[in-house]
Phi, psi and omega in degrees: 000130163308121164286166172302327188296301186292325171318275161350265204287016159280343166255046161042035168294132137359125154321304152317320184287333206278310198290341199250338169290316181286356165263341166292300153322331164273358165300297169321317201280306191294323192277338181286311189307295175313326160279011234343085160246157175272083208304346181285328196228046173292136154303154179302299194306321177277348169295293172354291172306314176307327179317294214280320189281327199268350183269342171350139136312137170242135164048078133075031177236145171286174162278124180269176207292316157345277202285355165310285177273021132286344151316298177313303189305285203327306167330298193285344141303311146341279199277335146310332183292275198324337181288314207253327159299351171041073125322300177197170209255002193211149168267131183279305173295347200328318178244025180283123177224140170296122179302116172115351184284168165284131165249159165228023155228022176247054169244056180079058172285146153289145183269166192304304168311342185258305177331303156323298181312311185317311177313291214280355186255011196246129200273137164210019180275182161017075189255126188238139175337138006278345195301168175210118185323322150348285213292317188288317118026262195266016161295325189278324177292348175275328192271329192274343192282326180307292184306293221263328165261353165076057198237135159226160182002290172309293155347282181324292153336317178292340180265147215213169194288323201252024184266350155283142199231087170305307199295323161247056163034076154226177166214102172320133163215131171253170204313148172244152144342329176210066143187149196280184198264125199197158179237146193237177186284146124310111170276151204302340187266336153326303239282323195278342170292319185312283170315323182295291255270290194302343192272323202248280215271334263234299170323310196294332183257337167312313172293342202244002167226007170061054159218130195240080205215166164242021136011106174263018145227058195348139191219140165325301184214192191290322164301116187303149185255089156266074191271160135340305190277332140303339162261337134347293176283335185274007157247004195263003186250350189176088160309016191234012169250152194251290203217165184280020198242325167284011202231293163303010160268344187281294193312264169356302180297311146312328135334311201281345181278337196260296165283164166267173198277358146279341180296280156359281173329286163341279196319297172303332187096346171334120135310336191212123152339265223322307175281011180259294202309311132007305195237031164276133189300137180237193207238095181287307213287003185255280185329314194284348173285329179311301183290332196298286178339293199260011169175060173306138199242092196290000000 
């Protein structure tokens, strides 16, 4: 039978990371033990209480919040190792975060609707000198890639003339250093900027920058153009956009209301539950009351 050990390295954690979950799980296993709960099949309400054991003071210091929910994260791996070895069918902690933790998506996210609005609001008519009707092509196609598949920079880069499939409207974007390889749906009103942009415009800027690559967004230098002047423009359309990083964090998040979170998990290209897990909206004031209850904290 696959160990937890064997998990680990099929999900390709670091070596440090594998060595800092299993002393964490033997923290657990040992705390369980003493409580005599059984740890493969502990209930939510006794996790709970572990929450509440592990935010203690030690030797008269607090704990900080840091290392709390890297306990936690580790927990929560654990019972994915037992979710998929089918030990047992849910993970219990799945949507538990620690108060006070760092997020990286509650930051002026945008709703579907204003994303969209970024797309469908975005020019690519009377496009007037110095400007150049190309480059608004491939901006609005850049932008629909942003919105509608969750693509960031790198992504973008990454991407080549033959990785668009018009015929079954999709698009390959492939493994990154930190995200797996995955293919996604093109939505239909994406297909006609799209179709100019490979027939037409796509050439026009190959010529005007003397790059023939097979680049699906042809480039100057090694550095992707998610430029100033293109977020320029997608803010004079919505003062609440920042960055390609807040925009896939909108995109992601609005996922997790429509799919589940392995589903999810694909779609972003996520290598680890853990980073999917990351932008679920969670019940901070119900969790923090649970612990308050079963192990208050002056």
């Amino acid at each position: 039978m696959m160990t937890f050990k064997d998990y680990l390295h099929k999900e390709d954690y670091a070596k440090t990371t594998i060595e800092s979950y299993s002393r964490n799980l033997l923290k657990f296993t040992d705390w369980c033990s003493y409580q005599n709960y059984d740890a493969q099949t502990i209930d939510y309400k006794s996790c709970i209480e572990y929450v509440g054991h592990i935010q203690k003071q030690r030797k008269g210091k607090s704990v900080s919040k840091s290392t709390v929910r890297s306990e936690i994260g580790a927990l929560k791996i654990y019972f994915n190792y037992l979710v998929e070895t089918e030990i047992r069918f849910e993970n219990p902690i799945q949507n538990i975060h620690v108060r006070g933790e760092r997020r990286t998506v509650n930051h002026n996210l945008l709703d579907f609707d204003e994303l969209e609005d970024l797309y469908y609001s975005y020019q690519t008519e009377n496009i007037v000198f110095p400007n150049c009707p190309s480059v608004a092509i491939r901006n609005k196609v850049i932008t629909g890639l942003m919105v509608y598949q969750g693509l960031n920079a790198t992504a973008l880069k990454s991407l080549t003339y033959e990785h668009v499939n018009i015929t079954k409207g999709t698009i390959y974007v492939p493994s990154t250093r930190k995200t797996n390889s995955r293919t996604l749906e093109l939505k239909s009103w994406q297909m006609l900027p799209l179709l100019r942009y490979l027939e037409r415009d796509r050439e026009v800027l190959q010529e005007k920058i003397d790059c023939h690559t097979q680049g699906l967004f042809p480039l100057k230098g090694d550095r992707f153009f998610l430029n100033d002047r293109l977020f320029f423009e997608l803010k004079k359309l919505n003062h609440k956009v920042k960055n390609a990083k807040q925009l896939r964090a909108s995109v992601i998040t609005h996922w997790l209301s429509q799919y589940n979170i392995r589903e999810v998990q694909y779609m972003a290209g996520h290598r680890y539950i853990s980073s999917t897990e990351r932008y679920q909206q969670d019940d901070l004031e119900n969790l923090h009351e649970l612990i308050e209850n079963l192990h208050p904290i002056s």
